[in-house]
C-alpha positions as semicolon CSV with decimal commas, in nm:
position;residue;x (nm);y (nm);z (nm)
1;X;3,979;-11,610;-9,119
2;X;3,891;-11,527;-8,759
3;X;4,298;-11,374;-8,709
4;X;4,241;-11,152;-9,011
5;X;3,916;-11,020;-8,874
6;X;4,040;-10,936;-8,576
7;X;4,265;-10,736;-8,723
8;X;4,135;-10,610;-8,993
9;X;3,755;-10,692;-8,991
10;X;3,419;-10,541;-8,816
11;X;3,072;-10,607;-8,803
12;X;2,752;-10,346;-8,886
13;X;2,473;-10,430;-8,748
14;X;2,179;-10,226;-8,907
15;X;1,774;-10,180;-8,864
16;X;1,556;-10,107;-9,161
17;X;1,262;-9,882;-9,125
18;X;1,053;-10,236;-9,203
19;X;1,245;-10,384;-8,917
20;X;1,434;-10,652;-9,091
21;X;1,832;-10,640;-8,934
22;X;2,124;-10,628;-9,221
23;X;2,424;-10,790;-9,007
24;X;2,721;-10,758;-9,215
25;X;3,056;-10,879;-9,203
26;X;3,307;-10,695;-9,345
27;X;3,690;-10,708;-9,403
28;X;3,969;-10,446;-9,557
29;X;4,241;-10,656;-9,732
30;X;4,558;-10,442;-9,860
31;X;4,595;-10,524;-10,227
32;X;4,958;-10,679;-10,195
33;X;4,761;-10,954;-9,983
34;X;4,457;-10,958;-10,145
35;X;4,514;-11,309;-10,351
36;X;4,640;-11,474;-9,988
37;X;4,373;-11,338;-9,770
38;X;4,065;-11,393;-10,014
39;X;4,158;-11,788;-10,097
40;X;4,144;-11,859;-9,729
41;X;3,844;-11,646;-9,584
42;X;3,641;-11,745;-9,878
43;X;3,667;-12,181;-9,754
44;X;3,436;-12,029;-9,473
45;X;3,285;-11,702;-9,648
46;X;3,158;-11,595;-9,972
47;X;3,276;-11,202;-9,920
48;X;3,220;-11,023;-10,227
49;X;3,390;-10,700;-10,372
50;X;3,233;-10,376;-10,254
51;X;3,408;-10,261;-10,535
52;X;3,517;-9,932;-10,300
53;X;3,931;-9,901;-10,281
54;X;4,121;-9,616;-10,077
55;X;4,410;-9,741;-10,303
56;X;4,591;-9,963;-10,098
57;X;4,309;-10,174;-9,969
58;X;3,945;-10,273;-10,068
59;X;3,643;-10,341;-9,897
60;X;3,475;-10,691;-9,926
61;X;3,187;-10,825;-9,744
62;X;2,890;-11,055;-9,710
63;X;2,587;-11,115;-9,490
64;X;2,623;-11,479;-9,302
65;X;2,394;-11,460;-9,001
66;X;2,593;-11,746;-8,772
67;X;2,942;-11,606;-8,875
68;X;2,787;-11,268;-8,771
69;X;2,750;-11,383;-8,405
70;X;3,008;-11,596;-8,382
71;X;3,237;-11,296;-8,487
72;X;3,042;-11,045;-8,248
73;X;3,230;-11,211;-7,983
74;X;3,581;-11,054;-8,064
75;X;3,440;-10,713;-7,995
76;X;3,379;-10,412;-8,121
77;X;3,619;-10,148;-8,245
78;X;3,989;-10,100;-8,291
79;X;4,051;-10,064;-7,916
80;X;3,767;-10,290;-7,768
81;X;3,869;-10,605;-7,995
82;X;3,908;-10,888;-7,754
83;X;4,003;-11,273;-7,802
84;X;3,711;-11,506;-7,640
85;X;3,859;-11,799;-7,382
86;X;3,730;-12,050;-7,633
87;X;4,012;-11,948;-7,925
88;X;4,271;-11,989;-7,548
89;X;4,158;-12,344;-7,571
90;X;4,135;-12,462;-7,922
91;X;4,446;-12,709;-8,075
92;X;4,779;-12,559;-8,129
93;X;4,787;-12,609;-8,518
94;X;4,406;-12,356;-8,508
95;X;4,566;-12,140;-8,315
96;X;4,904;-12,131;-8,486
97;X;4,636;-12,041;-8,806
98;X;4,444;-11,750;-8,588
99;X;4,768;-11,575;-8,543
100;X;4,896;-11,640;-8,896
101;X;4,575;-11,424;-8,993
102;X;4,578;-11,123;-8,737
103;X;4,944;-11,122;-8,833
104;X;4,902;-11,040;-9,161
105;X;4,620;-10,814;-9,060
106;X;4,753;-10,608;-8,879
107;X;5,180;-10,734;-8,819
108;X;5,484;-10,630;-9,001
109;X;5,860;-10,728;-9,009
110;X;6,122;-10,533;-8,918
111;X;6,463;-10,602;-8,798
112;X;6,380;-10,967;-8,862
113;X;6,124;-10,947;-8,579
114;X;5,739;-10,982;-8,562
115;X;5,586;-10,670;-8,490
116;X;5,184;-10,648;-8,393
117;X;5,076;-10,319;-8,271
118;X;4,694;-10,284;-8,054
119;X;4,573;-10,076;-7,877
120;X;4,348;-10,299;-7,728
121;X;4,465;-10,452;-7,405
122;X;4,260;-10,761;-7,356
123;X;4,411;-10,809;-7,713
124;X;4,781;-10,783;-7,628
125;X;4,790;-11,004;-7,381
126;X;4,544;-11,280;-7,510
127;X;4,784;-11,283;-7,836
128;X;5,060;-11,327;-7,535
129;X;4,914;-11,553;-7,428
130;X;4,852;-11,749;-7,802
131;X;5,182;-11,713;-7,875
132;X;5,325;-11,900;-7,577
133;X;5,115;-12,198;-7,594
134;X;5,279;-12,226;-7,951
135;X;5,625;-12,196;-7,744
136;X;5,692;-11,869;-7,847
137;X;5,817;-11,563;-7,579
138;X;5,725;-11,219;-7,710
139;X;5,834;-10,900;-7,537
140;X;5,496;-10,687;-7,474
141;X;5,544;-10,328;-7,455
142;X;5,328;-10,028;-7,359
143;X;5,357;-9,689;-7,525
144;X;5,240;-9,392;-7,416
145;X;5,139;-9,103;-7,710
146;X;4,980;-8,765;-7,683
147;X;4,597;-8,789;-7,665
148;X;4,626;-8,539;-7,985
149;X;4,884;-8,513;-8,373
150;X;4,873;-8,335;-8,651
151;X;4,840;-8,533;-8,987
152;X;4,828;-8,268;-9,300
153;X;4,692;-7,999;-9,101
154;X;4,443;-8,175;-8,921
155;X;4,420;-8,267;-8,555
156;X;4,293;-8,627;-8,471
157;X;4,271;-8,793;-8,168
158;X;4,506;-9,112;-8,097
159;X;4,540;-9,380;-7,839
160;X;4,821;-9,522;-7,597
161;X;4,879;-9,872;-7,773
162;X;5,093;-10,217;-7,700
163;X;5,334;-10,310;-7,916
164;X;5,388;-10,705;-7,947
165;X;5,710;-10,879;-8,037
166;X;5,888;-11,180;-8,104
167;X;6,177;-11,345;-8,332
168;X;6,439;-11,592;-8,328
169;X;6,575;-11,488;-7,936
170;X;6,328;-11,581;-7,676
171;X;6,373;-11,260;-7,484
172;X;6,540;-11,377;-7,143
173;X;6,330;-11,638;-7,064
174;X;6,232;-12,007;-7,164
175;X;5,888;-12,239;-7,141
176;X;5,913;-12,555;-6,926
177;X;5,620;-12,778;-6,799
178;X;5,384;-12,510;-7,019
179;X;5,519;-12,247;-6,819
180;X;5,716;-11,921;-6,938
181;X;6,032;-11,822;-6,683
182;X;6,162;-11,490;-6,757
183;X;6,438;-11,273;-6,549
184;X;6,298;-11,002;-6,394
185;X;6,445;-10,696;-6,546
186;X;6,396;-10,420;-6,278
187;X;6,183;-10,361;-5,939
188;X;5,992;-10,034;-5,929
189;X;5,910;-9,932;-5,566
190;X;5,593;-9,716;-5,505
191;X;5,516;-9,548;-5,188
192;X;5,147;-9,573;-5,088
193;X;4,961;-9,518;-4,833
194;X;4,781;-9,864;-4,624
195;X;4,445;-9,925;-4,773
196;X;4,204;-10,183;-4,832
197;X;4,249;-10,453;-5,085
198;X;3,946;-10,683;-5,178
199;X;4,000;-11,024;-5,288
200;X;3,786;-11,201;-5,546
201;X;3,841;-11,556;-5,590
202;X;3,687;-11,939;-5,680
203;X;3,669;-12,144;-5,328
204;X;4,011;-12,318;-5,258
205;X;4,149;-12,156;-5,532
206;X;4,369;-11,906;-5,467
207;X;4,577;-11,867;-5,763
208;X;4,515;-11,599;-6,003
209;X;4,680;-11,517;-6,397
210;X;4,733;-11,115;-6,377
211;X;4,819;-10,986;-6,722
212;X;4,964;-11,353;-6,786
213;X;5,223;-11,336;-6,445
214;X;5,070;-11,585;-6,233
215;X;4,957;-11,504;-5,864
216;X;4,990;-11,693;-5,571
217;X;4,749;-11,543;-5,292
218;X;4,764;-11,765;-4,951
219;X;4,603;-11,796;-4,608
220;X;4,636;-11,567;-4,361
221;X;4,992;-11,494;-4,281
222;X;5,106;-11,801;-4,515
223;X;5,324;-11,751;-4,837
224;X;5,090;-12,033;-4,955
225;X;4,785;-11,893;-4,792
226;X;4,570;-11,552;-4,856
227;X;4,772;-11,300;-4,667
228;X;4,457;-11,173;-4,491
229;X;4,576;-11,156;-4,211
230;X;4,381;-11,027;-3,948
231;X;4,113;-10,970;-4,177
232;X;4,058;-11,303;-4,254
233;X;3,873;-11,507;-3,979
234;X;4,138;-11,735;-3,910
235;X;4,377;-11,449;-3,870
236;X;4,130;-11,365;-3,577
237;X;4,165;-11,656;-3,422
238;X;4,441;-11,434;-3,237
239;X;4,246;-11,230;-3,066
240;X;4,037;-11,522;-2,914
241;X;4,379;-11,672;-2,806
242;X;4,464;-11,355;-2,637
243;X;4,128;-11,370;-2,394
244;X;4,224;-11,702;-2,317
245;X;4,629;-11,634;-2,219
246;X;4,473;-11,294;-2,024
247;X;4,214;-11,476;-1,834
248;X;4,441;-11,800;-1,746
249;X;4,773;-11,578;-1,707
250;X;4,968;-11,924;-1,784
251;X;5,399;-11,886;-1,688
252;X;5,465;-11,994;-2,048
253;X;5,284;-11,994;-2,383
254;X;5,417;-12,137;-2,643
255;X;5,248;-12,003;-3,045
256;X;5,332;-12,133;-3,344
257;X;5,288;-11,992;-3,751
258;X;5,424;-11,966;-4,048
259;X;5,795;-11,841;-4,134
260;X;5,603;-11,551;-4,365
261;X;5,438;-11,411;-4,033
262;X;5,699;-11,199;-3,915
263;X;5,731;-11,007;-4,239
264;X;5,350;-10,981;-4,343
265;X;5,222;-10,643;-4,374
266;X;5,596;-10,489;-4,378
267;X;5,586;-10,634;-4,042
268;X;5,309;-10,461;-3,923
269;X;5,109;-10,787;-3,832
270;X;5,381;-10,945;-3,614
271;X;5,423;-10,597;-3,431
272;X;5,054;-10,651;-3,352
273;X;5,095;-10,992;-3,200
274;X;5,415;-10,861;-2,990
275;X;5,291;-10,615;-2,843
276;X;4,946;-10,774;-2,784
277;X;5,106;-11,053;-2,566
278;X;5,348;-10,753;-2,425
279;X;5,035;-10,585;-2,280
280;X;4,928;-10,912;-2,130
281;X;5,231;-10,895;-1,957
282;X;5,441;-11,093;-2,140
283;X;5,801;-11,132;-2,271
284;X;5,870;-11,306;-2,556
285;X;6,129;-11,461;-2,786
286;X;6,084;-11,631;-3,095
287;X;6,267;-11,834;-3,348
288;X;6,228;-11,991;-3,686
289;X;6,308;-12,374;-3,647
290;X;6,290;-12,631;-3,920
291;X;6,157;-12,965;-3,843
292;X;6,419;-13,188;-4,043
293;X;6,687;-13,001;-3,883
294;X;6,581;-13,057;-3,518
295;X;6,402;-13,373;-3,556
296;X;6,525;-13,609;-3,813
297;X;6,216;-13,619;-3,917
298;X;6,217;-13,586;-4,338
299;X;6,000;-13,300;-4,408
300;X;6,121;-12,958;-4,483
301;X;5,875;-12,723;-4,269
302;X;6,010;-12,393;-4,112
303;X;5,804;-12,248;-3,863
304;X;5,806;-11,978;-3,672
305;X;5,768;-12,001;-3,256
306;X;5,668;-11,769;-3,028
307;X;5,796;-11,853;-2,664
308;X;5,610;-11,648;-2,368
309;X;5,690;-11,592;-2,017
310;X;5,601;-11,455;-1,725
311;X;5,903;-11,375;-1,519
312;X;6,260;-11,187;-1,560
313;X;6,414;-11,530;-1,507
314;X;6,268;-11,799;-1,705
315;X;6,294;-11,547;-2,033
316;X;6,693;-11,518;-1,954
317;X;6,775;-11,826;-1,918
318;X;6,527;-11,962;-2,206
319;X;6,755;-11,994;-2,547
320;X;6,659;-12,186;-2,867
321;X;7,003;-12,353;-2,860
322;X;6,922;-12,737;-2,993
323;X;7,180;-12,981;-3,179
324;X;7,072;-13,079;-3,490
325;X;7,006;-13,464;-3,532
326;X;7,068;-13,715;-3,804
327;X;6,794;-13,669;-4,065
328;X;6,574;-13,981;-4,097
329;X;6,499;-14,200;-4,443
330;X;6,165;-14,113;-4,609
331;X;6,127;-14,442;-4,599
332;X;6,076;-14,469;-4,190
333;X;5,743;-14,288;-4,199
334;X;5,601;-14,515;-4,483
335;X;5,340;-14,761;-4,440
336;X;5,286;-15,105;-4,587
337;X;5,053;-15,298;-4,759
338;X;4,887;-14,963;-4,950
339;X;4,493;-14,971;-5,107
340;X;4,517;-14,936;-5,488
341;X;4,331;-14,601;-5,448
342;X;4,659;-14,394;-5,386
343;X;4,853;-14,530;-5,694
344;X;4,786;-14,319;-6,003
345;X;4,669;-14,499;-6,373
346;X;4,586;-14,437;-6,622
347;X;4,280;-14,339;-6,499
348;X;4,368;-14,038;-6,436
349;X;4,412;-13,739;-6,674
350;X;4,698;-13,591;-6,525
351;X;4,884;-13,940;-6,556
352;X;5,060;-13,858;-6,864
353;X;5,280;-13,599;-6,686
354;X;5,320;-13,764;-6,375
355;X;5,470;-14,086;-6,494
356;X;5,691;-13,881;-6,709
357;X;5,810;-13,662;-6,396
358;X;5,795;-13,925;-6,149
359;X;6,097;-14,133;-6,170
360;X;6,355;-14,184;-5,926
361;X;6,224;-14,483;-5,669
362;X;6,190;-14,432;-5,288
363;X;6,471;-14,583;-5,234
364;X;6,719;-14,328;-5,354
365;X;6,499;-14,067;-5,094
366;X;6,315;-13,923;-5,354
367;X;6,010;-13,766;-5,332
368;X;5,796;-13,546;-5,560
369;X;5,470;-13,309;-5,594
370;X;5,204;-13,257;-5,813
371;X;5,150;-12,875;-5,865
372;X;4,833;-12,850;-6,063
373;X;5,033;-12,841;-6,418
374;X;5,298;-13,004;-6,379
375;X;5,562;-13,263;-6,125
376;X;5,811;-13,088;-5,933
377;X;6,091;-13,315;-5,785
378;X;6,233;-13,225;-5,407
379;X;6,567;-13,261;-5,426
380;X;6,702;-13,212;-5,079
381;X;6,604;-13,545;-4,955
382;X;6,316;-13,451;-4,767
383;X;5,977;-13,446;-4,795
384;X;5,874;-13,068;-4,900
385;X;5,605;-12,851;-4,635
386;X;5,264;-13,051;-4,572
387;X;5,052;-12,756;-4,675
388;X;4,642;-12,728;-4,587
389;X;4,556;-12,771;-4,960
390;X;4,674;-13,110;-5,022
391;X;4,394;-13,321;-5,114
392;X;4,229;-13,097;-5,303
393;X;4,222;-13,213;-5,659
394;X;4,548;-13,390;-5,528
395;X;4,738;-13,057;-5,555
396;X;5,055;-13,050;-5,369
397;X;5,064;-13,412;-5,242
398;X;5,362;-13,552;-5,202
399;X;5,406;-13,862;-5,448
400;X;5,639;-14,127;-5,454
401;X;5,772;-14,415;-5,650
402;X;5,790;-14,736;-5,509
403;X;5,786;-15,105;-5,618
404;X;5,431;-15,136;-5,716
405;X;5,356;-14,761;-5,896
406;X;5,370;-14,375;-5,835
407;X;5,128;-14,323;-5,578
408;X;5,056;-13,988;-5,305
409;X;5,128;-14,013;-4,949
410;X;4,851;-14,159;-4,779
411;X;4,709;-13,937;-4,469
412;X;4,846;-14,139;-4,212
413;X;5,197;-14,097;-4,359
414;X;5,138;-13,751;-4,351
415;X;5,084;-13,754;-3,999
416;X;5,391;-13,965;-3,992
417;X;5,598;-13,670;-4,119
418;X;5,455;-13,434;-3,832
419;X;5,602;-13,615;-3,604
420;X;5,248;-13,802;-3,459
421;X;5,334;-14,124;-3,267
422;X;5,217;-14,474;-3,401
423;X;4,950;-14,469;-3,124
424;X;4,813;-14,165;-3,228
425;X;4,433;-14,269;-3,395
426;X;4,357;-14,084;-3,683
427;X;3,997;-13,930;-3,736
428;X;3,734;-14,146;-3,939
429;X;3,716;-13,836;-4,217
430;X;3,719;-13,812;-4,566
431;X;4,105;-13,831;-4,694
432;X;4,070;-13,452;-4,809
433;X;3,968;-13,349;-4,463
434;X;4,261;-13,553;-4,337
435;X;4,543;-13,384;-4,562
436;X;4,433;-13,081;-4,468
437;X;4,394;-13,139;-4,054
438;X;4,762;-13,299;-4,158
439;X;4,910;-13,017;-4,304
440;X;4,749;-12,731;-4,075
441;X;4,918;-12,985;-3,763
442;X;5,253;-12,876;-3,578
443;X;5,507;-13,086;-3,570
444;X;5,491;-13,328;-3,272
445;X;5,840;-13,302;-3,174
446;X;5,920;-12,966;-3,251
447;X;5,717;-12,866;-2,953
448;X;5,838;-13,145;-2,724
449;X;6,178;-13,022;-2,757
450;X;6,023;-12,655;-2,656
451;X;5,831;-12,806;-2,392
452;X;6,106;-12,980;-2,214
453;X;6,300;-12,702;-2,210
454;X;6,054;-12,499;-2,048
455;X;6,070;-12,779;-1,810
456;X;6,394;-12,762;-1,715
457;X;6,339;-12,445;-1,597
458;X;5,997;-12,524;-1,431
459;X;6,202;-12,768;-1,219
């Protein structure tokens, strides 16, 4: 009932000159359908016959004051009909029923494909959005019309409207781990000028759904961070550095960020930061390393490294020349003996998928991660980039099988994979404070290699 009013339904809502309200509900149902549409709308409401036909349709309707409001939430109008979250979130088999209705409210055949047409856009892509948690893809088009036509003489106003469809073929793309993948057909470049771009987000969430293509925003520079920038407080965590290199005037500095820096901003940002250290008198060379690669150690984090100097001679003869080295077992950085609060149970609500995603054992240098909706397995052999969010919620935590469960990497383990030595004493902090000091760490021996080099040229 509530897919057929969408489409085809509205609510009046009238004051007498006594001050009593008439809320009405009311529906047009084409006369071909009329039998269908009128067994199923009246199990929730006794519409009656306003005995008023254009021919092809009549008008029914009935006065149900809890329908009315419940109904008042899907809008008013052709082009400001909307779906409320709570129809996003109701079982597949109600919603399969919702878009049964609108469909034959306001959907067609032709070509043996679905057609809906709106020209409402929260509407589009909330049916979108219906349609692929029933594992359907639709293509979701936008048409553009004059603002005016002529129909028998007479000029009427129209609207731009989407046009919905799906059939058989699931247009390029397919649904995994209650995702939808699709090809990306073309890439439109735009030329604009720089401007200001506000951010609106939940704390520590940075991941938005924009017309159903989901968003990634990230930390400062980070791919996995906000992009800020120098905008973002951390970002200006630069400038302070700079005072300090300017008033000390060390021979060498050594910086270290993410891989994304040197292209944030169309490079503007890492232009910035050259010629910044340039002005402090400064030449500089820089080079993205990867810790696995140059360490052994099993995690998969490319960095970028800034190398500083103060002299002609120690910035010739500095190179980033290093032989790789035989990449370690994930099992060397795991500890014994682990508490029962990092296995996952049933206890948890996301157990379901992880115990059906998690299972190749330790041994065969396997390791996985939990991405909010759904297990993602690493399949290189290494453990993938210790990010600042882990912990939160237990999003992007590395998890692992071994002989007692599926369980996350525990903080000191994380450390572990940075490279820290066993003598290293962790913080007394919350494990969530830990993943993230573990995860915003360098890699130990990254910068040892860097720092003996600079050494060897010291001496």
């Amino acid at each position: 009932m509530m897919g057929y009013f969408v489409g085809d339904g509205w609510i009046e809502e009238t004051q007498k000159k006594d001050g009593r309200c008439m809320n009405k509900i009311r529906f047009a149902i084409n006369n071909d359908d009329e039998e269908y549409v009128l067994d199923r709308i009246r199990t929730s409401l006794p519409i009656t016959d306003k005995k008023c036909s254009t021919g092809k349709c009549k008008k029914f309707d009935c006065a149900d004051f809890l329908w009315f409001n419940i109904l008042k939430q899907f809008g008013k109008y052709a082009h400001g009909k909307l779906i409320p979250e709570w129809v996003q979130d109701a079982p597949i088999d109600l919603i399969k029923e919702f878009i049964k209705g609108y469909k034959t409210a306001d959907g067609c055949i032709y070509r043996n494909r679905n057609e809906i047409v709106t020209t409402s856009y929260n509407l589009a892509f909330s049916i979108q959005r219906l349609l692929l948690k029933t594992g359907i893809i639709c293509s979701l088009n936008y048409k553009i019309r004059p603002e005016t036509y002529i129909i028998e003489g007479r000029k009427v106003n129209q609207r731009n409207f989407y046009k919905i469809i799906w059939g058989e073929k699931n247009y390029k793309g397919f649904i995994k781990n209650n995702y939808m993948w699709r090809k990306i057909n073309s890439i439109e470049k735009i030329k604009v000028e720089n401007e200001k771009v506000y951010n609106f987000e939940v704390e520590d969430d940075n991941s938005y759904c924009v017309e159903n293509i989901i968003v990634h925003n990230c930390q400062p520079f980070s791919i996995a961070g906000k992009k800020l920038g120098f905008e973002d407080k951390r970002g200006n965590v630069f400038h302070k550095v700079v005072e300090i290199i300017d008033h000390h005037k060390p021979r060498f500095v050594i910086l270290e960020n993410v891989k994304n820096l040197k292209g944030h901003d169309q490079g503007n940002t890492f232009k910035v930061i050259c010629q910044k250290l340039t002005d402090c008198g400064y030449k500089i060379k820089h080079n993205i390393l990867n810790t696995y690669k140059l360490t052994g150690i099993p995690q998969n984090r490319e960095r970028i490294y800034i190398v500083c100097f103060k002299n002609n001679d120690d910035y010739n003869e500095f190179n980033f020349d290093f032989p790789e080295v035989p990449l370690k077992k994930l099992s060397s950085c795991l500890e014994e003996n682990i508490p029962d609060k990092y296995y996952y149970s049933d206890r948890f609500k996301v157990w379901p998928k992880i115990k059906e995603g998690v299972v190749k054992h330790i041994n065969t240098n396997t390791v996985y991660q939990w991405r909010r909706k759904y297990v993602r397995e690493n399949k290189n052999n290494v453990c993938p980039t210790l990010t600042a969010n882990m912990g939160g919620g237990g999003h992007n935590v590395p998890l692992i099988l071994d002989d007692k469960g599926i369980r996350k990497l525990t903080p000191r383990e994380c450390f572990n994979l940075q490279g820290f030595p066993e003598t290293y004493k962790i913080p007394e902090l919350s494990d969530s404070r830990l993943y993230k000091l573990a995860g915003n760490a360098v890699s130990v021996p990254v910068v040892k290699l860097l720092s003996n080099k600079i050494f060897t040229l010291i001496h």
